[in-house]
N, CA and C atoms as an extended XYZ file, in Angstrom:
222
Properties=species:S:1:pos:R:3:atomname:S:1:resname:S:1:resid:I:1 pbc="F F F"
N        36.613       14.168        8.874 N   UNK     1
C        35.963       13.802        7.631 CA  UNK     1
C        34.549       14.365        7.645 C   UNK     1
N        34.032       14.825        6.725 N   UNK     2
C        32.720       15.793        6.475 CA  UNK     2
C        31.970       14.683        5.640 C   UNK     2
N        31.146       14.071        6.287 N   UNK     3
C        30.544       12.751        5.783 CA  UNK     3
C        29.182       13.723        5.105 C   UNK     3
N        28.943       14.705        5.475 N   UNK     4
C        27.741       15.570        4.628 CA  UNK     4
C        27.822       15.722        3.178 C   UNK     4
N        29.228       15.519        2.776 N   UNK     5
C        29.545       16.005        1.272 CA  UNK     5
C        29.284       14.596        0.625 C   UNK     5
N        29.112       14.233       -0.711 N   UNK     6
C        29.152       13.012       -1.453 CA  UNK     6
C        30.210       13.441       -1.739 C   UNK     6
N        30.943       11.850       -1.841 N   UNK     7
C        32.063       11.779       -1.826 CA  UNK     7
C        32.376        9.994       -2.550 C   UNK     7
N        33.501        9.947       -3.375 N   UNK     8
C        33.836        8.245       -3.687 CA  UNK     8
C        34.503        8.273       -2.002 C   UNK     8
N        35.262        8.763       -1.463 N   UNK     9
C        36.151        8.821       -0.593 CA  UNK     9
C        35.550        8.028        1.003 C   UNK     9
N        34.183        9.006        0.480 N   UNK    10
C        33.293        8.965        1.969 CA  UNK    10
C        32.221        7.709        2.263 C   UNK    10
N        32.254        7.675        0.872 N   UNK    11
C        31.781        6.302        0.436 CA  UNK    11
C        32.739        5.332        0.886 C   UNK    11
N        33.923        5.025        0.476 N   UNK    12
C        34.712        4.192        1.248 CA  UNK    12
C        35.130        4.187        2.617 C   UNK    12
N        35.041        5.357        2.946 N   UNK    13
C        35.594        5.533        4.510 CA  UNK    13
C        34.214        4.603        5.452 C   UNK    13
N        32.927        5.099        4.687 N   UNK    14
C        31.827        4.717        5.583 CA  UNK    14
C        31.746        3.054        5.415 C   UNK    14
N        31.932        2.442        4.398 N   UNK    15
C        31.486        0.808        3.804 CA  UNK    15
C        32.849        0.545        4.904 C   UNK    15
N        33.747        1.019        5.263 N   UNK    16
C        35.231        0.274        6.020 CA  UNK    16
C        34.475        0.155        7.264 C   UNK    16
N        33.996        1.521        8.041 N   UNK    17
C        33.880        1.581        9.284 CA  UNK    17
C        32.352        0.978        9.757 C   UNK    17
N        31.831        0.709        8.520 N   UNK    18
C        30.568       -0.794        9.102 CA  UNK    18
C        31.184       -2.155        8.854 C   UNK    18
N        32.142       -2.222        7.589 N   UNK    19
C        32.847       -3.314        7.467 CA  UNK    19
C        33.313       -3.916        8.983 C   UNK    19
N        34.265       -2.962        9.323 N   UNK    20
C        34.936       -2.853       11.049 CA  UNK    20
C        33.741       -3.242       12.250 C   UNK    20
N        32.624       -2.349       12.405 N   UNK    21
C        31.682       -2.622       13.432 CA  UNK    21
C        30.980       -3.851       13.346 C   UNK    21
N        30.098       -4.752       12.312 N   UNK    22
C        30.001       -5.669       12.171 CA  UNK    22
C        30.576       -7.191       11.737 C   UNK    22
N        32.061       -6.725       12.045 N   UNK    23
C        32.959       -7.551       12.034 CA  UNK    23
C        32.863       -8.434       10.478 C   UNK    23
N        32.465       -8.098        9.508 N   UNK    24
C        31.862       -8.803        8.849 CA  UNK    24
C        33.263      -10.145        8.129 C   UNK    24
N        32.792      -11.472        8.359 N   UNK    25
C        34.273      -11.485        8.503 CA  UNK    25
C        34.430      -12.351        6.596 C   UNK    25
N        33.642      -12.273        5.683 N   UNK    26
C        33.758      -12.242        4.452 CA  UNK    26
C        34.024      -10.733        3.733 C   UNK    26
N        35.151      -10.341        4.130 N   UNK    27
C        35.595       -8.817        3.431 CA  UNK    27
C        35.446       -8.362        2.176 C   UNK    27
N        35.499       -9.543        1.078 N   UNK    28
C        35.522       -9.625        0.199 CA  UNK    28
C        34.100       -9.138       -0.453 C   UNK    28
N        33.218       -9.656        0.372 N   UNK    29
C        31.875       -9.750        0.124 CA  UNK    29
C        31.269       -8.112       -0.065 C   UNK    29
N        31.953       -7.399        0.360 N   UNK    30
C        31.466       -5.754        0.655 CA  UNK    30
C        32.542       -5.217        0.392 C   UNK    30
N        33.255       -4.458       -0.773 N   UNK    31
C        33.793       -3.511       -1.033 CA  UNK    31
C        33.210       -2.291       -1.451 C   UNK    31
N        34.188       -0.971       -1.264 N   UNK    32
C        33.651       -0.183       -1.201 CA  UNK    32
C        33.190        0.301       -3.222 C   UNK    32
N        34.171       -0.268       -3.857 N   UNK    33
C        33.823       -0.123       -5.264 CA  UNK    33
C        32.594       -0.727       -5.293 C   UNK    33
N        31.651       -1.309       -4.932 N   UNK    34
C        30.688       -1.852       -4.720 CA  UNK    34
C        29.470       -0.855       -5.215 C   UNK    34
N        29.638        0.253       -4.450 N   UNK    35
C        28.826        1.178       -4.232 CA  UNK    35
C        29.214        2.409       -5.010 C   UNK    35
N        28.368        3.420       -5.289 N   UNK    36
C        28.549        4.712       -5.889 CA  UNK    36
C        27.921        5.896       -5.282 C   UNK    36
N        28.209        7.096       -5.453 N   UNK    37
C        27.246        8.086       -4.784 CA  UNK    37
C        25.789        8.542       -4.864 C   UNK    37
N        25.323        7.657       -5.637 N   UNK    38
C        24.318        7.962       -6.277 CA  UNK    38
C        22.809        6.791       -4.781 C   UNK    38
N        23.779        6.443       -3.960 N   UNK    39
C        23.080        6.005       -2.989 CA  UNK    39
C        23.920        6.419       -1.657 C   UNK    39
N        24.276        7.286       -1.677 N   UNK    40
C        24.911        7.900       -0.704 CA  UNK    40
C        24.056        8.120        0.474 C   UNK    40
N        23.153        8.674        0.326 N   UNK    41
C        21.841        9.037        1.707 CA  UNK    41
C        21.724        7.690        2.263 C   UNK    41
N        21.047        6.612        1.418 N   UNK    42
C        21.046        5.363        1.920 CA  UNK    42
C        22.157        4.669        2.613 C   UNK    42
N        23.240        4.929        1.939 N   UNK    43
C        24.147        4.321        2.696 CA  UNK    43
C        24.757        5.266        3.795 C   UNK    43
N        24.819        6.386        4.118 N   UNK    44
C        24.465        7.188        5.329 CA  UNK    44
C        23.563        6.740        6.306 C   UNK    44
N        22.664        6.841        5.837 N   UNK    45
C        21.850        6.275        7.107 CA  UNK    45
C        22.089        4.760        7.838 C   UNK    45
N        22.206        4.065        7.125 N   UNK    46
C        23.186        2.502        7.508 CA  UNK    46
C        24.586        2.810        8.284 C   UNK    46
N        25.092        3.744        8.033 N   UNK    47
C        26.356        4.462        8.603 CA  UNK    47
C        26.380        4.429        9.767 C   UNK    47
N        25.031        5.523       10.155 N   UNK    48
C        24.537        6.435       11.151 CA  UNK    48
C        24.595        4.970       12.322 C   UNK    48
N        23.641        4.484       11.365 N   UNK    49
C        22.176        3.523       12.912 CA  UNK    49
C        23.827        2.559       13.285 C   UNK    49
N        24.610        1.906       12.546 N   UNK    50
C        25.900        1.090       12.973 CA  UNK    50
C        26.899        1.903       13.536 C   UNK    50
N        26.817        3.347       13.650 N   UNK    51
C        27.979        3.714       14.558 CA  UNK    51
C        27.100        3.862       16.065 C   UNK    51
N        25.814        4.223       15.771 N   UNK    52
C        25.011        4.639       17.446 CA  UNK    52
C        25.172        3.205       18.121 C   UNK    52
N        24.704        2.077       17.557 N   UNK    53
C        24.642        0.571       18.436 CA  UNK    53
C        26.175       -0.055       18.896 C   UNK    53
N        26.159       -0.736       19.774 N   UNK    54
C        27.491       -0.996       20.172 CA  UNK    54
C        27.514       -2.963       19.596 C   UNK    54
N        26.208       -3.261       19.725 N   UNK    55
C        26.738       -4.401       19.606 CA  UNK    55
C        25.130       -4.989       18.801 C   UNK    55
N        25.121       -6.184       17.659 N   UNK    56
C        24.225       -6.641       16.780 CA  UNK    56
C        24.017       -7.672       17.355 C   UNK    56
N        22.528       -8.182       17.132 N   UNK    57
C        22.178       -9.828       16.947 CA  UNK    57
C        22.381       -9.869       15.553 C   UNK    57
N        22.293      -11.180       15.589 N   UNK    58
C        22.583      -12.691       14.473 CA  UNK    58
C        21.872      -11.686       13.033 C   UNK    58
N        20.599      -11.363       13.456 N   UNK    59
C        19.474      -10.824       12.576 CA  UNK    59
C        20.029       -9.617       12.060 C   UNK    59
N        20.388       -9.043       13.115 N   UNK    60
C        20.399       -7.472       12.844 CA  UNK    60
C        21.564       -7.390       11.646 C   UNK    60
N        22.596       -8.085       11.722 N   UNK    61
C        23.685       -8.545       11.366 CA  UNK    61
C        23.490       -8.656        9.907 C   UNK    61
N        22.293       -9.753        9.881 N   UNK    62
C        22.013      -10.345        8.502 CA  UNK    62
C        21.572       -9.441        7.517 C   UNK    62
N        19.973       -8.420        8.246 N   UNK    63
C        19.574       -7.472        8.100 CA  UNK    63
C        20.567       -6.503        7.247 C   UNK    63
N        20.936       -5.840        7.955 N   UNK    64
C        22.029       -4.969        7.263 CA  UNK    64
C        22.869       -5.346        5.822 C   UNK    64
N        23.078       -6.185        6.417 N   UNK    65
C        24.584       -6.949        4.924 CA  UNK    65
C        23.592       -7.068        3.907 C   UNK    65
N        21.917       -7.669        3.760 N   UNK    66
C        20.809       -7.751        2.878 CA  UNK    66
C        20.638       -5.973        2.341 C   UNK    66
N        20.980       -5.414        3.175 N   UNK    67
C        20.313       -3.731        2.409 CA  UNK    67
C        21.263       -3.490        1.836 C   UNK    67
N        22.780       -3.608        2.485 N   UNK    68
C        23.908       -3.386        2.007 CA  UNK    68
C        24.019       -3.612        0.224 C   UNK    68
N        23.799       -5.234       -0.098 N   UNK    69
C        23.586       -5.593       -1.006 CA  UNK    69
C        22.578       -5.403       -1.709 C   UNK    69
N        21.345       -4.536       -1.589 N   UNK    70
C        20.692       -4.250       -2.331 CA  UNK    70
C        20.996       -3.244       -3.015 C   UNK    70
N        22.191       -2.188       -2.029 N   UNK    71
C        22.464       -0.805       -2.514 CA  UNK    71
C        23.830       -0.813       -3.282 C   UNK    71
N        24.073       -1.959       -3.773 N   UNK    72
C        24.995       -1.782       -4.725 CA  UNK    72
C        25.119       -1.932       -5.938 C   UNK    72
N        26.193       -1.187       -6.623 N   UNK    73
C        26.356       -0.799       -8.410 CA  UNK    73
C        25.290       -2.055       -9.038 C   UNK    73
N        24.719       -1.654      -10.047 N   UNK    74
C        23.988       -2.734      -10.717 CA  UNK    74
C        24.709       -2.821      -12.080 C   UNK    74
């Protein structure tokens, strides 16, 4: 997968595989229709920093899911 391109696709592939790493366990809460490409960089970089770490605190956790939700469809 060529996560460089915008993509609806890549957009979903990426919101699954932080969905997956932070176990987030309200699924519902973060779909990938959520989001559009038009914040793609942003949500790349959230991508990035959750595939390098292996494991979150409580915060870091919270942190994230808060940006998450800032970067979605209005």
């Amino acid at each position: 997968m060529n996560l460089s391109e915008k993509s609806i696709e890549n957009v979903e592939f990426m919101i699954e595989q932080i969905k997956e790493k932070l176990k987030v366990l309200n699924l519902g809460a973060i779909k990938p229709s959520h989001f559009d490409e038009e914040m793609y960089e942003e949500l790349k970089e959230i991508y990035d920093m959750v595939q390098r770490k292996n494991s979150f605190s409580p915060n870091e956790m919270q942190a994230l899911v808060e940006e998450l939700g800032s970067l979605r469809k209005k």
